[in-house]
C-alpha positions as YAML, in Angstrom:
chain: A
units: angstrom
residues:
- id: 1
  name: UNK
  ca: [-9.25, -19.46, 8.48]
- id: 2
  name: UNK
  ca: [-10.29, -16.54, 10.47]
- id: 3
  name: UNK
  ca: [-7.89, -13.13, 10.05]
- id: 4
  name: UNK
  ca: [-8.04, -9.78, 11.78]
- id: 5
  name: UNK
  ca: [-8.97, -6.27, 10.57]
- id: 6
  name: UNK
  ca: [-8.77, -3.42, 13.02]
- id: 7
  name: UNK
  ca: [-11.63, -5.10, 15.72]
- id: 8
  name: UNK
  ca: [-13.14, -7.24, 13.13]
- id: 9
  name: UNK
  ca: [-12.36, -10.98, 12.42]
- id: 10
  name: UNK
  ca: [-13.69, -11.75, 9.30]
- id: 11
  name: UNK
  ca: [-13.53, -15.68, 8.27]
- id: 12
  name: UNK
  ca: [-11.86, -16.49, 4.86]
- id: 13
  name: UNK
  ca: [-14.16, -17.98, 2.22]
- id: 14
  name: UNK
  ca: [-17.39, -15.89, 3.99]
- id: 15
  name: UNK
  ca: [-19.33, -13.32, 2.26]
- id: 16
  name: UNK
  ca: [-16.83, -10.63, 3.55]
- id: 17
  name: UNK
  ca: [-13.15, -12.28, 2.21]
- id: 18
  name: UNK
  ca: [-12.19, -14.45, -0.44]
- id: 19
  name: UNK
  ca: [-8.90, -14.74, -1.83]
- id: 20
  name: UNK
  ca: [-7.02, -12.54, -4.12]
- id: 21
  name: UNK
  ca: [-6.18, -13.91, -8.23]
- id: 22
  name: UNK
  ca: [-3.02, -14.43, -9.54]
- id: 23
  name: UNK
  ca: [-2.37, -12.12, -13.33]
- id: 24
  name: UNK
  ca: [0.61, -14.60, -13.35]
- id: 25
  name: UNK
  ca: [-1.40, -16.16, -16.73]
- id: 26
  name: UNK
  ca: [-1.86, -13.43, -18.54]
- id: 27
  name: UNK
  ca: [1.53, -11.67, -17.38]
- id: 28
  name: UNK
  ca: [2.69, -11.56, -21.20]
- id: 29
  name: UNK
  ca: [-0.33, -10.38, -22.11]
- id: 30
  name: UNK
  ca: [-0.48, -6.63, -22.14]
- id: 31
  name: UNK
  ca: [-3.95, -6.20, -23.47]
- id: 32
  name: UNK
  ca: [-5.54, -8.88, -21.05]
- id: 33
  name: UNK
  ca: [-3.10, -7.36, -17.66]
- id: 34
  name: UNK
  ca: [-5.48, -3.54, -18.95]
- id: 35
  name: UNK
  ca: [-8.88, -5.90, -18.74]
- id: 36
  name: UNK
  ca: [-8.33, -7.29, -15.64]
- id: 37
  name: UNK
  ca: [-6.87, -4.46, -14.03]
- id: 38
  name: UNK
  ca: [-9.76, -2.66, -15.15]
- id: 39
  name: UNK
  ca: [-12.74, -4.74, -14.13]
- id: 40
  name: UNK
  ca: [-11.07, -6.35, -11.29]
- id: 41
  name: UNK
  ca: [-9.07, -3.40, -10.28]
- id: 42
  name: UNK
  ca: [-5.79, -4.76, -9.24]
- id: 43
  name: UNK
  ca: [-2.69, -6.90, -10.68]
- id: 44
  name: UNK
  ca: [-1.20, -9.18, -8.14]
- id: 45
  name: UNK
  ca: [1.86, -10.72, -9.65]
- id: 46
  name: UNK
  ca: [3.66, -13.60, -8.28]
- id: 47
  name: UNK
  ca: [7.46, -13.48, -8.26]
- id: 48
  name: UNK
  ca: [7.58, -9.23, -10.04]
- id: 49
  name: UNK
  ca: [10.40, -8.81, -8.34]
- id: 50
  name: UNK
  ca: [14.09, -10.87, -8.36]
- id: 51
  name: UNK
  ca: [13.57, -12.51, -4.28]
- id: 52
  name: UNK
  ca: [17.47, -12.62, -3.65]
- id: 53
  name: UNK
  ca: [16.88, -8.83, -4.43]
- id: 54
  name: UNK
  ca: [14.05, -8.44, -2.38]
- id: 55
  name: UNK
  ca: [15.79, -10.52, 0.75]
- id: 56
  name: UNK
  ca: [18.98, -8.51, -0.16]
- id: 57
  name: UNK
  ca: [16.59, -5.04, 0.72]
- id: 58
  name: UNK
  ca: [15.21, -6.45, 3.62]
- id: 59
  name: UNK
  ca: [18.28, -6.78, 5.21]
- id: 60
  name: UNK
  ca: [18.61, -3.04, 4.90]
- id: 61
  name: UNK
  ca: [15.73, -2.00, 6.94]
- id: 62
  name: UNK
  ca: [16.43, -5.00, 9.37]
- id: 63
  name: UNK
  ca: [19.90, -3.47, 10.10]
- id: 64
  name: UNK
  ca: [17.84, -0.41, 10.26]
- id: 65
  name: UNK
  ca: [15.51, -1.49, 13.11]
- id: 66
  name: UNK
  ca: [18.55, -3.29, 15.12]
- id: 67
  name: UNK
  ca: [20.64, -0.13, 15.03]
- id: 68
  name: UNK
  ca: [17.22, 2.06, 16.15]
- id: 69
  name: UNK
  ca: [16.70, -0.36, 18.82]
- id: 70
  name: UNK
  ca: [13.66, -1.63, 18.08]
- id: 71
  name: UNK
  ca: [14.56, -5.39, 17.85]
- id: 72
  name: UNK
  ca: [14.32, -8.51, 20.56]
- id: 73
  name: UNK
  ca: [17.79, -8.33, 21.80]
- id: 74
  name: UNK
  ca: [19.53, -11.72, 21.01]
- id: 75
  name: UNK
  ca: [17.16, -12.83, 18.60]
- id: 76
  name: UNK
  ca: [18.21, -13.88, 14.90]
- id: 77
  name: UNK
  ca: [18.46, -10.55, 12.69]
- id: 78
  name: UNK
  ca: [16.15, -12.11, 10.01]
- id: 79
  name: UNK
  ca: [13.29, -12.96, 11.49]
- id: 80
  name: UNK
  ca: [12.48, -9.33, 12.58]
- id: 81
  name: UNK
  ca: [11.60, -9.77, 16.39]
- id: 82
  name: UNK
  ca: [10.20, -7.32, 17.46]
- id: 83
  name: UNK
  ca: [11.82, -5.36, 20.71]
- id: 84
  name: UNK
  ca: [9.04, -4.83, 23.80]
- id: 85
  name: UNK
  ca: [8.87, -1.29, 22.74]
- id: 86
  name: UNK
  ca: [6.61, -2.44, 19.87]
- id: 87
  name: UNK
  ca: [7.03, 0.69, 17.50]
- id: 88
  name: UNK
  ca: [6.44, 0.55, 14.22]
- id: 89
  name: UNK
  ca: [8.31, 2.67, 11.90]
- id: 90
  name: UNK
  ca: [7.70, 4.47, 8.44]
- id: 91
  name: UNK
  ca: [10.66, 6.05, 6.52]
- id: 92
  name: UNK
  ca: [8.66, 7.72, 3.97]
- id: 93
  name: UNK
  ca: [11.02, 10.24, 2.03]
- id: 94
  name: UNK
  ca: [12.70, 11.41, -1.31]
- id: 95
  name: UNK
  ca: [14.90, 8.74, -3.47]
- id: 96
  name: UNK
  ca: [17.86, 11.21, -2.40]
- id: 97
  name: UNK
  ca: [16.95, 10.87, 1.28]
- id: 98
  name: UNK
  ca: [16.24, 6.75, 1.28]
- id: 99
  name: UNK
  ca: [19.68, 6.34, -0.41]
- id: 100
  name: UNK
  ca: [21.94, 6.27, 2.05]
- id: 101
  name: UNK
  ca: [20.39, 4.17, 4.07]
- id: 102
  name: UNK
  ca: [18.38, 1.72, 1.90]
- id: 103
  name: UNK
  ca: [20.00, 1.85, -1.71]
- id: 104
  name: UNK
  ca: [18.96, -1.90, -2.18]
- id: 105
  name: UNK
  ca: [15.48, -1.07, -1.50]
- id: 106
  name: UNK
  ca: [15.61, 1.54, -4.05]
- id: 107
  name: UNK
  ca: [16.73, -1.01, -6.56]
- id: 108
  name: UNK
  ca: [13.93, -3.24, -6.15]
- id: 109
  name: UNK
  ca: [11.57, -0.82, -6.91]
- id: 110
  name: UNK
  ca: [13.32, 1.56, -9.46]
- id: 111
  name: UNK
  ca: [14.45, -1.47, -11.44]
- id: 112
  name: UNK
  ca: [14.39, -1.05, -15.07]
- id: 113
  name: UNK
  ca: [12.52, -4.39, -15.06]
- id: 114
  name: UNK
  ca: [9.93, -2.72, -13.24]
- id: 115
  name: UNK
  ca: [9.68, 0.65, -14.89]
- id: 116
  name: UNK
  ca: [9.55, -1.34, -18.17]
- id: 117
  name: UNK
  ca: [6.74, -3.12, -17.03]
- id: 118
  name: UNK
  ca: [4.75, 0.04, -16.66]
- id: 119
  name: UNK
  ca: [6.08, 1.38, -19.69]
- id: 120
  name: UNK
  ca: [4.48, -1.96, -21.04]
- id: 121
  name: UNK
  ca: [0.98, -1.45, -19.26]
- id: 122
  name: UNK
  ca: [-0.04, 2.52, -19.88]
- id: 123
  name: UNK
  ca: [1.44, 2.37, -23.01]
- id: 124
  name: UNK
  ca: [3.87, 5.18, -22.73]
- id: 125
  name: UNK
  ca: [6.83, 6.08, -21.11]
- id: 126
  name: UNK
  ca: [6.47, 5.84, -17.02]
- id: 127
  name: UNK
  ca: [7.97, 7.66, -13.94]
- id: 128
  name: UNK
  ca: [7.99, 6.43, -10.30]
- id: 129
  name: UNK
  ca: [7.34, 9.38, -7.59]
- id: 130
  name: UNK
  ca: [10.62, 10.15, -5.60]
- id: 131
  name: UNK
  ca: [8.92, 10.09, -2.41]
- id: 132
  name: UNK
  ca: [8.66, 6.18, -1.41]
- id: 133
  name: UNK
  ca: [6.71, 4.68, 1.43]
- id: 134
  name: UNK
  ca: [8.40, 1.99, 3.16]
- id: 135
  name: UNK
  ca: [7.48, 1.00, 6.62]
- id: 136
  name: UNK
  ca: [7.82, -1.93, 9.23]
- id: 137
  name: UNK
  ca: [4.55, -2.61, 10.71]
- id: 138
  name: UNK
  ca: [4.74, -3.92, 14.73]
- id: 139
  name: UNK
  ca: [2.34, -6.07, 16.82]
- id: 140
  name: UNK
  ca: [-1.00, -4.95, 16.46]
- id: 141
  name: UNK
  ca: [-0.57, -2.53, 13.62]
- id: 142
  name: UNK
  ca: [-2.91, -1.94, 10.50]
- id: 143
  name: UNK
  ca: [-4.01, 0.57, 8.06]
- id: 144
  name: UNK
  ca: [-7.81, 1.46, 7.84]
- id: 145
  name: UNK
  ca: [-9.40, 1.39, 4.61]
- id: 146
  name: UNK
  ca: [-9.12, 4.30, 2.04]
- id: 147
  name: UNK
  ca: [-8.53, 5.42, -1.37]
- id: 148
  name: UNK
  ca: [-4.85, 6.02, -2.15]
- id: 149
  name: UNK
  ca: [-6.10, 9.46, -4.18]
- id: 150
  name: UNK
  ca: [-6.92, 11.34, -1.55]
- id: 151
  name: UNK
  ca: [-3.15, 11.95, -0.20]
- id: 152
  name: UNK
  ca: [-1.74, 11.74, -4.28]
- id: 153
  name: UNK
  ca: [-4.41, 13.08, -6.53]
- id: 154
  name: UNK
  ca: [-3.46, 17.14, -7.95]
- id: 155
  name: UNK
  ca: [-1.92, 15.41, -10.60]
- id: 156
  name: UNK
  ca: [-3.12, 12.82, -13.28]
- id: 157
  name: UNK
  ca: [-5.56, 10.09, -11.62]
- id: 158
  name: UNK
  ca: [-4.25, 7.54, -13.61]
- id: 159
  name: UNK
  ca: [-1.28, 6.68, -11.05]
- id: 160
  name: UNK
  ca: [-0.49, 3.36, -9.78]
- id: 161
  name: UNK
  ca: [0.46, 1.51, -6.28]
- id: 162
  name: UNK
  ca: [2.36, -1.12, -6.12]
- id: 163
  name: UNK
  ca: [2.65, -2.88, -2.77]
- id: 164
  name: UNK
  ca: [5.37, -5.03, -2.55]
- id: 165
  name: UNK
  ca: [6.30, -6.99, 1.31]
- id: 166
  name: UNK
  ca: [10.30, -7.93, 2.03]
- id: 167
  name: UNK
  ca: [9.82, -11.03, 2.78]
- id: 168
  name: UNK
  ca: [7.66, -13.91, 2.95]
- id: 169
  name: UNK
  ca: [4.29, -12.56, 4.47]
- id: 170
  name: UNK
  ca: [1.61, -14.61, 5.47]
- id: 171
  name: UNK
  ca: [-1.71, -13.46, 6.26]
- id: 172
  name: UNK
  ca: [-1.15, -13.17, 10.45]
- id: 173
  name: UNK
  ca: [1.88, -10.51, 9.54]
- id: 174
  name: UNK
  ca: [-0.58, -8.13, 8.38]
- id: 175
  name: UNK
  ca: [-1.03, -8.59, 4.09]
- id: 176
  name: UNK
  ca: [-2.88, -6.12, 2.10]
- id: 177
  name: UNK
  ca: [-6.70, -6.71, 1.29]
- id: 178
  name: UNK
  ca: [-8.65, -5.16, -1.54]
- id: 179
  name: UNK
  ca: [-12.38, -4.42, -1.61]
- id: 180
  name: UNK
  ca: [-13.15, -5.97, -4.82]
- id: 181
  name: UNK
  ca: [-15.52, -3.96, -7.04]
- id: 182
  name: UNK
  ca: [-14.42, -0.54, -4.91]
- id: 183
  name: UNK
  ca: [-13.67, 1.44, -7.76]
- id: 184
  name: UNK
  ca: [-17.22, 1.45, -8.78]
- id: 185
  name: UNK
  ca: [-18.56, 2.82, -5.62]
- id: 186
  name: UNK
  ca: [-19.68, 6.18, -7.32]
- id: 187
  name: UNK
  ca: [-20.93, 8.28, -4.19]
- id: 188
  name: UNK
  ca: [-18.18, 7.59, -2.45]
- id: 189
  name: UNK
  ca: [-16.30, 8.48, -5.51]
- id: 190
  name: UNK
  ca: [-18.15, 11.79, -5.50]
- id: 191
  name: UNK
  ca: [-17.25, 12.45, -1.88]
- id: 192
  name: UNK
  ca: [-14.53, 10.88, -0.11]
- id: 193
  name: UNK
  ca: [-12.77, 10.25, -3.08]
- id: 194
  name: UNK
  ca: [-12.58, 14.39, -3.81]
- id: 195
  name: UNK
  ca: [-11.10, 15.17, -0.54]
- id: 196
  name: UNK
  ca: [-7.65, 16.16, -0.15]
- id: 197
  name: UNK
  ca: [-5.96, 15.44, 3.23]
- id: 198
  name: UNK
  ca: [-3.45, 18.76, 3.04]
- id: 199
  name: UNK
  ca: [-6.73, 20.91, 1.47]
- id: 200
  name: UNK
  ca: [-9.52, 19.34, 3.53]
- id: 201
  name: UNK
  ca: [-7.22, 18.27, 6.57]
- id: 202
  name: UNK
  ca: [-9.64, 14.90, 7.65]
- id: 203
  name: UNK
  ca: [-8.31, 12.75, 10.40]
- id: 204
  name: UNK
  ca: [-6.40, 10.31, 9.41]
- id: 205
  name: UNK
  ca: [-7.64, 10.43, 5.38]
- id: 206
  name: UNK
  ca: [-9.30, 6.68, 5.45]
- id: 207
  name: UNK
  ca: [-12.82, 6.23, 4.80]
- id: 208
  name: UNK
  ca: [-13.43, 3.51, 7.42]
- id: 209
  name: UNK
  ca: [-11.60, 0.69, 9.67]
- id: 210
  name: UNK
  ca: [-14.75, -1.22, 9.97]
- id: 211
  name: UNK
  ca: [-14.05, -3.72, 6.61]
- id: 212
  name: UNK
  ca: [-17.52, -5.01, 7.57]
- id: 213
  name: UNK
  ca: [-19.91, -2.06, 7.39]
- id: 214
  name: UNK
  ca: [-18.21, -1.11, 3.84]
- id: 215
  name: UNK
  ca: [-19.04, -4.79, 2.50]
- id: 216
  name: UNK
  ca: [-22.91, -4.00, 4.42]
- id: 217
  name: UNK
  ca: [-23.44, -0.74, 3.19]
- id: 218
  name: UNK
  ca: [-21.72, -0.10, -0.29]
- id: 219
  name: UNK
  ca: [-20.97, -3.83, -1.31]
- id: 220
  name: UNK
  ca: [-18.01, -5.62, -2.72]
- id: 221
  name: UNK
  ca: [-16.45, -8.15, -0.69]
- id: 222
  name: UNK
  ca: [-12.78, -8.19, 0.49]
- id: 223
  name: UNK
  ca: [-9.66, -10.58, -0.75]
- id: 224
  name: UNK
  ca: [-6.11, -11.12, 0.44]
- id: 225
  name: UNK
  ca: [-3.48, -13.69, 0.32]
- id: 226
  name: UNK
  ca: [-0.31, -15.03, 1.74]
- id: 227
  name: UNK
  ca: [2.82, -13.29, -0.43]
- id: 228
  name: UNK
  ca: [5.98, -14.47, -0.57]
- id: 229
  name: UNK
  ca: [9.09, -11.85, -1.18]
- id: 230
  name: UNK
  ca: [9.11, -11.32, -5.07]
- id: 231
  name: UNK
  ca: [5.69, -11.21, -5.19]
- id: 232
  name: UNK
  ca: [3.72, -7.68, -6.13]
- id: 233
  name: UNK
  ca: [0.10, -5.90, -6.31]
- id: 234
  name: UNK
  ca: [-0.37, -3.38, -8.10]
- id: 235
  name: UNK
  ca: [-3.93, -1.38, -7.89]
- id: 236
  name: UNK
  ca: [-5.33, 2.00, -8.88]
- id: 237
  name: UNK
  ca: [-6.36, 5.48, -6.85]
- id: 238
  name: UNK
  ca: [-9.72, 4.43, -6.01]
- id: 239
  name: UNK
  ca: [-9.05, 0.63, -5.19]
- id: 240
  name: UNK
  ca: [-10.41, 0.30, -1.65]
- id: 241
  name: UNK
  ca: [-7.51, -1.23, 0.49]
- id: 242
  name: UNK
  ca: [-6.68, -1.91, 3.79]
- id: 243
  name: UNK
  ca: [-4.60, -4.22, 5.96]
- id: 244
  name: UNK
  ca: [-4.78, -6.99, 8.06]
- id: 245
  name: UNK
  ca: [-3.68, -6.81, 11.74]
- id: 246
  name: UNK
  ca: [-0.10, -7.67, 12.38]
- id: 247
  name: UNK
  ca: [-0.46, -10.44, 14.97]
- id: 248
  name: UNK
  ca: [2.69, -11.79, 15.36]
- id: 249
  name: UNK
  ca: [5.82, -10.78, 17.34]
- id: 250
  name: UNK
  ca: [7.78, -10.12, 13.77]
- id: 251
  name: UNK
  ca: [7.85, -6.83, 11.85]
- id: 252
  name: UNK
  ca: [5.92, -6.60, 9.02]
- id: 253
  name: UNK
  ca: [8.05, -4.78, 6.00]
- id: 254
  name: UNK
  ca: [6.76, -3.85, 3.29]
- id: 255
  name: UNK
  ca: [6.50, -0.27, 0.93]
- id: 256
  name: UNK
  ca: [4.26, 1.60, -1.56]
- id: 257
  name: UNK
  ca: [5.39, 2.85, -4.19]
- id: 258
  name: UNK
  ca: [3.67, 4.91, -7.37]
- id: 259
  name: UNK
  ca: [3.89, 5.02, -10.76]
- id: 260
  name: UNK
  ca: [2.48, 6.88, -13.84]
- id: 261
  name: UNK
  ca: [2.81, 7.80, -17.52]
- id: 262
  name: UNK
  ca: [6.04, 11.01, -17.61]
- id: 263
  name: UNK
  ca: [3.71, 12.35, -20.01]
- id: 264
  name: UNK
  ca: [0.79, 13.27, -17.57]
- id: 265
  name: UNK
  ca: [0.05, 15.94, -15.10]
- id: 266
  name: UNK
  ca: [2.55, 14.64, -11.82]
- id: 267
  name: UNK
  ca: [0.98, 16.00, -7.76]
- id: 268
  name: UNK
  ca: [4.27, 17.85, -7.42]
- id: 269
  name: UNK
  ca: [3.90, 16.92, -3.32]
- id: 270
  name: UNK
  ca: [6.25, 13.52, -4.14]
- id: 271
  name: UNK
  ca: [8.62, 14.59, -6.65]
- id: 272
  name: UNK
  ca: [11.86, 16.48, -6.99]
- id: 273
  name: UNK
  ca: [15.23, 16.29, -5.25]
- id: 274
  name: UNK
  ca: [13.45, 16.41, -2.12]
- id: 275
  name: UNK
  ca: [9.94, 15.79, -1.96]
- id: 276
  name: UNK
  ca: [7.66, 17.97, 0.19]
- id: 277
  name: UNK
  ca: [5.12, 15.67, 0.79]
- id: 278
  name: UNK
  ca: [2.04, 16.67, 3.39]
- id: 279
  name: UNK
  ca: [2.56, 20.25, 3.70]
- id: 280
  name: UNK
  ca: [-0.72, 21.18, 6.02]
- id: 281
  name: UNK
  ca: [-2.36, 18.15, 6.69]
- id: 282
  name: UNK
  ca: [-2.45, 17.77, 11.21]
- id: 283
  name: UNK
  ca: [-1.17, 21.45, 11.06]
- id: 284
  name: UNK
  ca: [-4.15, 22.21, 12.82]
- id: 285
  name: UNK
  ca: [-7.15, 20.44, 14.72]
- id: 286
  name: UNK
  ca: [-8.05, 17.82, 11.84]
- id: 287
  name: UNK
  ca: [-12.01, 17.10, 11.29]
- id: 288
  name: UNK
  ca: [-12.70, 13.42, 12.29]
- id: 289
  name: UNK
  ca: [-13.64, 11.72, 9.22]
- id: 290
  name: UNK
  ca: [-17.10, 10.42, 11.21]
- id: 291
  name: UNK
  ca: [-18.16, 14.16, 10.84]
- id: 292
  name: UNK
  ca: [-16.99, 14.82, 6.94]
- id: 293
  name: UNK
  ca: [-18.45, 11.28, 6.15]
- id: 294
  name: UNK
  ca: [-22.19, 13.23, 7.42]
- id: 295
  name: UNK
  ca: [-21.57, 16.01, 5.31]
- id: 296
  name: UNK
  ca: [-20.93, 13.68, 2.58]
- id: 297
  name: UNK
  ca: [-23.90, 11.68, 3.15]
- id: 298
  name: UNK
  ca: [-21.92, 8.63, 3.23]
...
């Protein structure tokens, strides 16, 4: 099967993508879940989350779109049609913000099951930022590849994502890929992966949307999979990720959201009552990341 990633189709069992591993056998496991999410860098966990609650959320941010406009008039609510505007939409904001509208969404992933999960896996007490991520991704749409520590790292680097779609998402809606071995890649560690978006103000803050000269120049080899709502990943700051294209006429939901041990240093940009996120980053003329890579020497 061939999928799409920003111009680049990349063929699925190639040198460039494989598929991505269940942790669903050693989910009880807390010892073997640190291992593999160590030397593989990632946890993708089949059915994490209750699906009726999942579906239940989805709803939300489907009755979101409809009221915004922004789906194929006529069309059945759940299957997210998208309207010829072809927008996608992010409502990134503050716990306090999100409730109103999406207070299902915020039980998914502020669930105690899911907090004690975390609790379970750094061995302490965890928090979840405020600020959440969710977005609906249109026709078209995808994220270029980056490090997640770059827009989230003043405080402790020990923080995690957890992606998590609403709704069944094969691979032609646009899933999330992983450059396997990526958190090894020690120059760009040194470089890219010390840059701050609001400090350093670079573009759009990924490293690349070519998946293929990554794979050609620095190694690893990327992995994704069909997910079905319930299901989870869950990855470090300097996991390289990106997304397939979107290449269907249905909205692509899905959300990040972050996690870390209460105990440790927190990037005060995503908590409080109301989050103030990205405070200078586009504020001015940003340097294209094709420039910062040269002074980086990557």
């Amino acid at each position: 099967m061939n999928v799409t990633i920003g111009t680049r189709e990349l063929v699925m069992g190639s040198r460039y993508l494989t598929e991505l591993r269940s942790s669903n056998d050693i989910l009880e496991d807390t010892e073997a879940l640190r291992l593999r999410l160590a030397e593989e860098g990632y946890l993708l966990i089949r059915g994490f989350h209750d699906r009726e609650r999942v579906l239940s959320a989805r709803e939300e941010f489907l009755r979101k779109l409809q009221a915004m406009g922004r789906l194929e008039p006529g069309t059945p609510l759940d299957e997210g049609r998208i309207s010829q505007e072809n927008r996608s939409m992010m409502w990134g904001g503050g716990a306090e913000e999100l409730q109103a509208d999406f207070p299902r969404f915020l039980d998914v992933v502020n669930h105690p099951s899911v907090l004690d999960f975390f609790d379970r896996l750094l061995g302490g007490k965890s928090m979840t930022y405020d600020y959440k991520w969710p977005r609906a991704v249109a026709h078209g749409g995808n994220t270029g590849a980056h490090y997640d520590v770059v827009y989230m790292g003043r405080g402790t680097k020990n923080v995690y994502t957890m992606w998590t779609p609403f709704g069944d998402t094969p691979l032609e809606l646009g899933t999330l890929a992983m450059c396997l071995g990526s958190q090894h890649f020690s120059k760009i560690r040194q470089t890219y992966g010390e840059m701050d978006v609001d400090r350093d103000n670079v573009a759009t803050g990924w490293f690349s949307e070519d998946p293929v000269e990554i794979v050609d120049t620095f190694g690893g080899r990327w992995a994704t999979t069909s997910f079905e709502a319930g299901d989870a990943i869950i990855f470090g700051m300097y996991m390289m990720h990106t997304s397939l294209n979107n290449m269907t006429g249905r909205y692509r939901i899905s959300s990040d959201t972050r996690y870390q041990l209460a105990s440790e240093q927190v990037d005060e940009r995503w908590v409080g009552r109301k989050p103030k996120g990205h405070y200078a980053w586009g504020k001015t003329t940003p340097k294209p990341v094709a420039d910062a890579r040269k002074e980086w020497g990557v």
